[in-house]
C-alpha positions in Angstrom: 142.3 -7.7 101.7 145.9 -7.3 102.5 146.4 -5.2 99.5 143.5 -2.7 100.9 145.6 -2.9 104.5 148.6 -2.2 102.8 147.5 0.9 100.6 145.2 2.5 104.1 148.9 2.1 106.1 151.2 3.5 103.1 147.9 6.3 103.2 148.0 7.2 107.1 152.0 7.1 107.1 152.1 9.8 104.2 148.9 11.9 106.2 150.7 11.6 109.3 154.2 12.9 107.8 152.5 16.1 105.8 151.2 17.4 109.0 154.1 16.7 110.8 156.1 18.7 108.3 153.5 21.2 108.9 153.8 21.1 112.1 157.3 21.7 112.5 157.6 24.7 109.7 154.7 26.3 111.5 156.3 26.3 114.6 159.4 27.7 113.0 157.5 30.7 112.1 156.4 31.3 115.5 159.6 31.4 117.0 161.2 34.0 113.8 158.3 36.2 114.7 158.1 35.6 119.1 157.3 39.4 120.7 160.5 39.3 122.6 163.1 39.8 119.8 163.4 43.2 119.2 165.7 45.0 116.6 166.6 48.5 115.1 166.2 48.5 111.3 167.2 51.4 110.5 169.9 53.1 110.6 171.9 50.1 108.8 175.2 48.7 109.5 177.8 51.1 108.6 175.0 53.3 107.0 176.0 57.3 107.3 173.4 59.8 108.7 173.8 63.4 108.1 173.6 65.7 111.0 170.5 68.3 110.8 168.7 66.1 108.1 165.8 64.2 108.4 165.9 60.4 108.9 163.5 57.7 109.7 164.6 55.7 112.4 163.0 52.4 112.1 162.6 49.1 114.8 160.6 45.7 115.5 159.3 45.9 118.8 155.3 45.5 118.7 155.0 44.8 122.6 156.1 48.5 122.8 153.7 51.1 123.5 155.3 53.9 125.1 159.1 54.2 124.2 162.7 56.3 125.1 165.0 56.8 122.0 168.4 57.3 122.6 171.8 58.0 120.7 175.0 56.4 121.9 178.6 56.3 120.4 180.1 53.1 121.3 178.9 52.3 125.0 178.4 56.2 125.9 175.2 58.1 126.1 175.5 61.3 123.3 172.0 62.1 124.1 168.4 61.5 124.6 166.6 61.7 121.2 162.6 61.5 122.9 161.1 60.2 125.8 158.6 58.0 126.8 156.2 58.7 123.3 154.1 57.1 121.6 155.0 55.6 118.6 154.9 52.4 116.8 157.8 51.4 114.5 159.2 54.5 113.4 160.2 57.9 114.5 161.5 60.8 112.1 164.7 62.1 113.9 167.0 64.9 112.6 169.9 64.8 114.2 171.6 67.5 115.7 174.0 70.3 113.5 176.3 70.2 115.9 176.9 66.1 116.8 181.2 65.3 115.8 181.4 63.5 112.7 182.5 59.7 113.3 181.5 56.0 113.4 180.4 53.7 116.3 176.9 55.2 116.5 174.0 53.4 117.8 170.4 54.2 118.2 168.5 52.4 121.0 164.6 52.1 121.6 163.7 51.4 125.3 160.5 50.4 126.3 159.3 53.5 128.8 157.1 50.8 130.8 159.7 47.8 131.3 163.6 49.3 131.0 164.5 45.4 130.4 162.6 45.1 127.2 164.6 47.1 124.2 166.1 47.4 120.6 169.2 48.4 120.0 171.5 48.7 116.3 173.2 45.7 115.8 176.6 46.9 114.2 177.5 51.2 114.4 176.5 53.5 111.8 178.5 57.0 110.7 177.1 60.3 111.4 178.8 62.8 108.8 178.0 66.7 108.9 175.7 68.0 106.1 176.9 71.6 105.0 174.1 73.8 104.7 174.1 76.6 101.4 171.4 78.0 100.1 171.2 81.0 97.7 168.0 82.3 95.3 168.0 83.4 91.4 165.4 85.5 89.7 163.9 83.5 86.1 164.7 86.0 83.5 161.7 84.6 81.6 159.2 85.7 83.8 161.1 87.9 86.6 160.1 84.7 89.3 162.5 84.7 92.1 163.3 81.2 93.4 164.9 79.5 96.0 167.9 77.2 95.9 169.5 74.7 97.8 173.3 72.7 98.1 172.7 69.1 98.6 176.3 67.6 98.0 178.2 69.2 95.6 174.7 69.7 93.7 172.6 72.7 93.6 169.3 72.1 93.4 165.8 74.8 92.7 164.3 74.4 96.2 160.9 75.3 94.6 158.4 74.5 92.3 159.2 75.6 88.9 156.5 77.8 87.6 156.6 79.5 84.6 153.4 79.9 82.8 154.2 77.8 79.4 152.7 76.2 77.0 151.4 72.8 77.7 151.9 73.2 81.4 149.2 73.2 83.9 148.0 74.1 87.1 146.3 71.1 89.3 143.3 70.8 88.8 143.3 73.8 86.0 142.7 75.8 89.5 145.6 78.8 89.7 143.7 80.5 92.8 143.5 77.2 94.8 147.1 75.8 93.7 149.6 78.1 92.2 152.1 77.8 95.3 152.1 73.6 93.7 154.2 75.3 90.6 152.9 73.8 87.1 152.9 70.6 85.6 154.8 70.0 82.4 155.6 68.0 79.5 159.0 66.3 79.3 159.7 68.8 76.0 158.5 71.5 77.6 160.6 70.8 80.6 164.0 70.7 78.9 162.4 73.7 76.3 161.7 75.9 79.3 164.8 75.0 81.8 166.2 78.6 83.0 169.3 79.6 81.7 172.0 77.5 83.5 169.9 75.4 84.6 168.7 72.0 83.4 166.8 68.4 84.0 168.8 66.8 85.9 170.0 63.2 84.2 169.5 59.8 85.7 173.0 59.7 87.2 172.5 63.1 88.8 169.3 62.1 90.1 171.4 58.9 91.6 173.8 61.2 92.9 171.2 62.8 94.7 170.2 59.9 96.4 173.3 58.2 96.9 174.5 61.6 99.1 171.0 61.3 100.7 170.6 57.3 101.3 167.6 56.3 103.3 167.2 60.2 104.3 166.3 61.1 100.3 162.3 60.8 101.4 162.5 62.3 104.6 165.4 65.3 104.0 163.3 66.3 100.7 159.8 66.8 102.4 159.2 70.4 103.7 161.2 71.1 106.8 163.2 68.2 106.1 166.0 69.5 106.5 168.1 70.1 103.1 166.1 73.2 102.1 164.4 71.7 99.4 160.8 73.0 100.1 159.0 71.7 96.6 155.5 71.1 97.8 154.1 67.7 96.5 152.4 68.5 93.4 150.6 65.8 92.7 150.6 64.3 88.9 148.4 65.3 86.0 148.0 62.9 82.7 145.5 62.9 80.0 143.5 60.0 79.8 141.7 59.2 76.4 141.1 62.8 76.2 140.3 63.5 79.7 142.5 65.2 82.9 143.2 63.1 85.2 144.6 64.6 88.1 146.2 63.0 91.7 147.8 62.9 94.5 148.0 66.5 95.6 149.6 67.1 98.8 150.5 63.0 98.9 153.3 62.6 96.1 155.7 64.2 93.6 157.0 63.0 90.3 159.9 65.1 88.7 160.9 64.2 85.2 164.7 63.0 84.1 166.1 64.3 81.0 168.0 61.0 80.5 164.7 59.1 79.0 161.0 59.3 78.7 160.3 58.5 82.3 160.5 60.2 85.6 161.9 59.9 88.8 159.4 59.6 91.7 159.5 60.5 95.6 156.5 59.5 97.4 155.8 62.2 100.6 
């Protein structure tokens, strides 16, 4: 009988301390997540914007309906980004062409219907000016003129390539509907076909690119995003156990690396 007793109290002590560990991790959680801490995600610490390119300012702040965004460089107003909109999270802001290049920039998100209640950066970020340069070139394959763009110290085509090759495709196999999507090609014929002086850009180009870009790469390369490149989002086209298979017009772009057999992928 005592051993019984014995074993139900060694049994209710270990119940009773699970739930109490429970317990206390659970209400842990509830205080990381509580609706009155509110923070800025993006831009980071020390994280450089360019002026006059698109950039996805970011912030926790669900009790927020209705919110002002504003710009500040150390404790000074620069401007007011937006007013009393509504968004939930995120806002796509391109800063101004003319704001001075420097550091100690903060972004804060005020909630329009309580002026108490708001997010601000946590440490300054850099705003640095992005120098605008575009230019065009004519294809001497096909006569094509196309558009290009300086993001860095890297020109870039600022259009869909289309030149009317051998295993390349329009999406869908539909010129009418889609030829201002530019074709779909095979990696060979990609590098076969590159106009003269031009080429697939490697993996460490590509990196460049986005290094230069930083969290503004998916924004500033979307149409009107700010850096001139105007690529509309093609879409992807692979052949499927003999079928075409098609997706993802208007939604995503994958651009192909020379570097190896894979591409490089921005969603829009």
């Amino acid at each position: 009988m005592n051993y019984l007793w014995n074993m139900a109290l060694r049994f209710s002590i270990l119940f009773l301390f699970v739930i109490i560990l429970f317990s206390c991790n659970k209400s842990d959680d509830s205080d990381i997540i509580a609706d009155d801490v509110f923070i800025v995600g993006t831009p980071l610490p020390n994280e450089t914007v360019l002026s006059g390119i698109l950039f996805e300012v970011k912030w926790y702040a669900p009790s927020f309906t209705f919110v002002d965004i504003e710009l500040y460089q150390g404790s000074d107003l620069v401007y007011t980004i937006e007013e009393n909109i509504d968004v939930r999270g995120s806002y796509n802001w391109m800063p101004l062409d003319n704001l001075p290049e420097g550091s100690d920039y903060y972004i804060k998100v005020t909630n329009s219907n309580n002026k108490n209640q708001y997010a601000i950066s946590q440490q300054g970020f850099n705003i640095k000016t992005h120098q605008k340069e575009f230019s065009e070139f004519t294809d001497p394959l096909d006569g094509r003129v196309y558009k290009t763009t300086k993001i860095g110290n890297q020109w870039w085509m600022a259009e869909n390539y289309s030149y009317d090759s051998e295993d390349s495709y329009w999406f869908e196999m539909d010129r009418e509907q889609y030829e201002g999507y530019g074709k779909m090609y095979t990696l060979e014929k990609s590098i076969e076909f590159a106009p003269p002086g031009w080429h697939l850009p490697t993996n460490s180009e590509w990196e460049e690119l986005t290094e230069y870009l930083g969290n503004s790469t998916v924004s500033g390369l979307q149409l009107g995003g700010g850096t001139g490149f105007d690529a509309s989002p093609t879409g992807f086209y692979l052949l499927y156990f003999g079928a075409d298979f098609f997706a993802h017009a208007s939604r995503e772009t994958r651009y192909w690396t020379s570097t190896v057999d894979d591409y490089s992928a921005v969603i829009r």
